[in-house]
N, C-alpha and C positions, 0 to 999 in steps of 0.2 A: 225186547219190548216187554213190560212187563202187564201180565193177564188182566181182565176186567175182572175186580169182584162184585159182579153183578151177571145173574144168570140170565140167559137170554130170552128163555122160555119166561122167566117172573124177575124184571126188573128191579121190583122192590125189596127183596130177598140178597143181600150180601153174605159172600160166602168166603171162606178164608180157605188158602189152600198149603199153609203150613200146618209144620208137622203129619200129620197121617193122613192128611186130604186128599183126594184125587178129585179131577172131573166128573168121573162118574161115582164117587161118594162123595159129596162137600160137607165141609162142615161149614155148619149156616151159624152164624153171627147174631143180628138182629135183625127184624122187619123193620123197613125202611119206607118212607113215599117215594113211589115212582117220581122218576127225576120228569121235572117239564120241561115240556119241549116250546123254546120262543116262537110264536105263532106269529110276531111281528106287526105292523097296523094297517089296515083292512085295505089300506088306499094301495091301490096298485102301483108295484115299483116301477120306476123309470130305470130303464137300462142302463146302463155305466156306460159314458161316450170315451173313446179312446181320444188321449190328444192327438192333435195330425204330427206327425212326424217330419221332420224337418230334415231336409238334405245335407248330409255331414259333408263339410267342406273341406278336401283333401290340400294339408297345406305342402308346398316341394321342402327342401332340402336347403336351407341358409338361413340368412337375417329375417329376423319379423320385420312384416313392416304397419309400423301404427300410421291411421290416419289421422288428421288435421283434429278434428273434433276428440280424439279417445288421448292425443299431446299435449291440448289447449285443456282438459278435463286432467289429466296426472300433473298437469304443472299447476292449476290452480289448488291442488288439493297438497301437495306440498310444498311447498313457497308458503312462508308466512312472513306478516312483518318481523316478526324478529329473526329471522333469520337474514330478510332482505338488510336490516342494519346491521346487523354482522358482518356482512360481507364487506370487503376490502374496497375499496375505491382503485378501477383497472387503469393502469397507468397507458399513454397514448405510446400508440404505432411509432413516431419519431418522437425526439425531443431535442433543445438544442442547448450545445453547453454551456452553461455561463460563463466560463474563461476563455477556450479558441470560437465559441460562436461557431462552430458548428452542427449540422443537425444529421442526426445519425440514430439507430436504430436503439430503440430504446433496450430491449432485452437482452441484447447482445453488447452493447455500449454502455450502457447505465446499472454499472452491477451493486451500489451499494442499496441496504435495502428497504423500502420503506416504512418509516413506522413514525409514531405520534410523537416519540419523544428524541426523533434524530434532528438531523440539523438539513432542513430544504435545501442549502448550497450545496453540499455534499451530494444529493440525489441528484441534483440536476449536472454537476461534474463527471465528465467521461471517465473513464477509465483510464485514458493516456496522459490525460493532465496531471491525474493523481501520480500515476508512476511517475512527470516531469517535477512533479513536487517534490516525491522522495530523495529525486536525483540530485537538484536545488540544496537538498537539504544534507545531502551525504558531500557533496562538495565543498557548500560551505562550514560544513564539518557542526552541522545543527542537529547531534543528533543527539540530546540531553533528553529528551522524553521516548518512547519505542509509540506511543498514540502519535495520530498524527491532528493538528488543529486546522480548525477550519482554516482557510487563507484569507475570508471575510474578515476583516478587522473588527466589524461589530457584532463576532457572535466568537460564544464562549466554549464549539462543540468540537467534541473531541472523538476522533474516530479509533475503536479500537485494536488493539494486532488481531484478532481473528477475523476481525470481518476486514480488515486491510489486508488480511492473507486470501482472502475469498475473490476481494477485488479486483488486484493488480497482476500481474503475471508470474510466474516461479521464478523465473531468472531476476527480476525486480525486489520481489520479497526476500531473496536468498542475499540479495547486495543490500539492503534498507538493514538485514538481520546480523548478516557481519559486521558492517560497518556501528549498530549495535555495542554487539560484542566487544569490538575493539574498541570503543569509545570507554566505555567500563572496565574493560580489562585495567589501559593505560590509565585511568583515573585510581585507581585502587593502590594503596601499598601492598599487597601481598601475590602481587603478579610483575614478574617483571621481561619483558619482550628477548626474547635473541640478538643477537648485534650482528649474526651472521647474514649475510644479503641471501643465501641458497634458503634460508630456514624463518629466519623474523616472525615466531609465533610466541606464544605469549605461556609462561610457566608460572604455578606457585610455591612463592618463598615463606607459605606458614609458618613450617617447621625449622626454617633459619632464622637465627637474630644477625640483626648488624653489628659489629663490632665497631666498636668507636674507639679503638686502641690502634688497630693496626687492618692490615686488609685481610679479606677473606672471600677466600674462592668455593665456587657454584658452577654446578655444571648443568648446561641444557640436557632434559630428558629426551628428546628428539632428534639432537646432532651430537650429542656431547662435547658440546664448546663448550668452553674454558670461560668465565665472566668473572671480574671482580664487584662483588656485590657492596664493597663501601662504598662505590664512585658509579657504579653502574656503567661499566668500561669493558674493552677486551683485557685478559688477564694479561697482569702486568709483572714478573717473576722478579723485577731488581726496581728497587725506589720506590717511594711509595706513593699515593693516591696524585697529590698537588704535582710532582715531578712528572707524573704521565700526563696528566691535566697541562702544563705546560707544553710536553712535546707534539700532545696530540694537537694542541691550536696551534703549533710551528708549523708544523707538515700540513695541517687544512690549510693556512696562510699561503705559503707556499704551491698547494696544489692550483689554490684559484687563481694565486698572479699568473702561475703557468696557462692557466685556461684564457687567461684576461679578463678574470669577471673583476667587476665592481659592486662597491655594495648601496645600495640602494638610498640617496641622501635624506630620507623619511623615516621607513622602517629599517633600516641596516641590512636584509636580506640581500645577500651577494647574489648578482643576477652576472650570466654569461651572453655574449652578443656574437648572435650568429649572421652574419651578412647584416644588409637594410639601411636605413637613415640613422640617423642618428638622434631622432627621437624616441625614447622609451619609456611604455611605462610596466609600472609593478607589477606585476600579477598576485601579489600579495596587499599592496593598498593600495591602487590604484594612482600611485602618485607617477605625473610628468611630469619628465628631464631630459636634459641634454647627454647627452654620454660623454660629451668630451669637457665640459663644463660643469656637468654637475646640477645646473642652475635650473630652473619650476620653469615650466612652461607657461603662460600668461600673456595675455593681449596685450601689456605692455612690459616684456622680461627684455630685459638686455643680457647679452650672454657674458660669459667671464673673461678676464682678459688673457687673451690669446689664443681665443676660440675660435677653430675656423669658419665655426655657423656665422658670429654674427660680424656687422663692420659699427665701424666707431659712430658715436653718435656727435654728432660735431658741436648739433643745438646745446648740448649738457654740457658743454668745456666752456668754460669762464673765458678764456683768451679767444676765443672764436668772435666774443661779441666787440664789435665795432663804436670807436667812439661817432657820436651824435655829429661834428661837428666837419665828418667826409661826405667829398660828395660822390656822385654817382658810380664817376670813374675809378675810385679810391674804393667802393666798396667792388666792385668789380674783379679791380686785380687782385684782392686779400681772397678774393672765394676762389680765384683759380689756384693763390697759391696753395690755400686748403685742399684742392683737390689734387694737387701734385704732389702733396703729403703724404694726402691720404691711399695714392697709388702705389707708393713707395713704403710699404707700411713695412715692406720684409715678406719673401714665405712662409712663414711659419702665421702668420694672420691672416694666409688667404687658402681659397678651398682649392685643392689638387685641381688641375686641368684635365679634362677627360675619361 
């Protein structure tokens, strides 16, 4: 702490105690006025009141807990309107789906997500339907775009692969993505598939040209099968491209007579018959037929002759009809003997017994 320079005895008298000073020798500086002292104002002071002290409220060990009034007071004070229009519009507890009509849990069910510029049929579409779409779509072999379009016919939205990937399930988006793949692969000239049944994945032919002189062989990176890349064949060592192109439709010909298939009297697609009626139809265009006739099925189809589905039509034969000028009895006996004709037709016009 450092000294007063000011002596105790004379106030007003400053004294300096550097250099050669002591207490009991000062060197004195100037005379000064004694300092005054604040006498303050004459009214007598009022004592200083202490505040009362308040009971400190010992709080335990966990969660605060706010009451009703201090929640209703912090939510007014933050909440404003613009913040309230910001916020999202909360989508309901269930909701039901516009294609199976069913109603099911919205956050668990309803994953694509909402926004101003998506497509409302979409949102309101489950989850399952959309994977039965894909499915739809990879069978009927639709799959020229990877987005998927609304199903609504009057709207132009279009969903895209990542949020189709978020959607639908792994094992779905894994099958929508190959089947992708392979759609572009096989559309491409510079990819050409394996012909081996163990292996059928798909390679490229950049660095190859086609010869249009003679054939030229290719080999799969993955099996090392042997392919002729002029005809797109298994490799073929003697004749060239047209001569295996011939042998190879002998032997499919052959392999199908062996099976018994037929080919299809609409689209050609050779179809095999395993057990059943003998009503069939396409699985490739939908067309019904007879198996053994060949012949469209139709509300009024007669089948071909020598068919064991159908029997003769007797109304359609010119000599079935009766001249005008018989009577009762005369037409009588001509229908039996049509009918004794007609029972006599041969086996081969009637269906096996049994």
């Amino acid at each position: 702490m450092a000294p007063s320079t000011r002596l105790q005895a004379r106030p007003d008298r400053r004294v300096s105690y550097a250099g050669n000073g002591a207490r009991h020798n000062p060197i004195v500086i100037e005379d000064t006025s004694s300092p005054t002292t604040s006498t303050g104002s004459s009214e007598p002071r009022t004592p200083a009141r202490r505040s009362a002290r308040k009971p400190i409220v010992r709080v335990k060990a966990g969660a605060v807990v706010k009451t009703n009034a201090e929640s209703k007071k912090a939510t007014k004070v933050t909440s404003s309107p613009e913040e309230k229009q910001s916020t999202k519009k909360e989508r309901p507890v269930q909701t039901e789906c516009l294609l199976c009509a069913t109603t099911k849990n919205t956050a668990r069910s309803f994953k694509v997500p909402v926004d101003e510029n998506a497509c409302k049929h979409l949102e309101e579409t489950c989850n399952v339907c959309i994977q039965k779409i894909l499915k739809m779509k990879i069978v009927d072999r639709q799959v020229n775009e990877a987005e998927l379009a609304c199903p609504f016919g009057n709207c132009n939205y279009k969903l895209d692969v990542p949020t189709l990937k978020s959607v639908v399930s792994k094992a779905s988006f894994q099958e929508w993505d190959a089947a992708l793949v392979k759609h572009h692969l096989s559309a491409s000239e510079e990819y050409i598939i394996c012909l081996k049944p163990e292996c059928g994945k798909y390679f490229s032919i950049e660095g190859c040209k086609k010869s249009r002189r003679g054939k030229q062989k290719v080999e799969c990176p993955y099996c090392q099968y042997e392919l002729c890349l002029s005809c797109n064949r298994p490799w073929h060592k003697s004749g060239s491209c047209s001569k295996a192109l011939e042998k190879e439709n002998q032997e499919s010909e052959e392999a199908i007579k062996s099976m018994g298939a037929k080919p299809c009297p609409k689209c050609g697609v050779n179809i095999e018959k395993q057990g059943g009626c003998d009503h069939m139809s396409c699985q490739r265009c939908r067309h019904n037929f007879c198996w053994q006739c060949l012949v469209a099925y139709s509300a009024t189809m007669i089948h071909g002759q020598g068919c064991s589905n159908g029997t003769r039509n007797i109304a359609q034969e010119h000599a079935n009809w009766v001249p005008a000028n018989l009577n009762l009895a005369q037409v009588n006996s001509l229908i039996e003997q049509a009918h004794v004709q007609r029972d006599n037709l041969g086996p081969h016009l009637h269906p096996p017994v049994g």
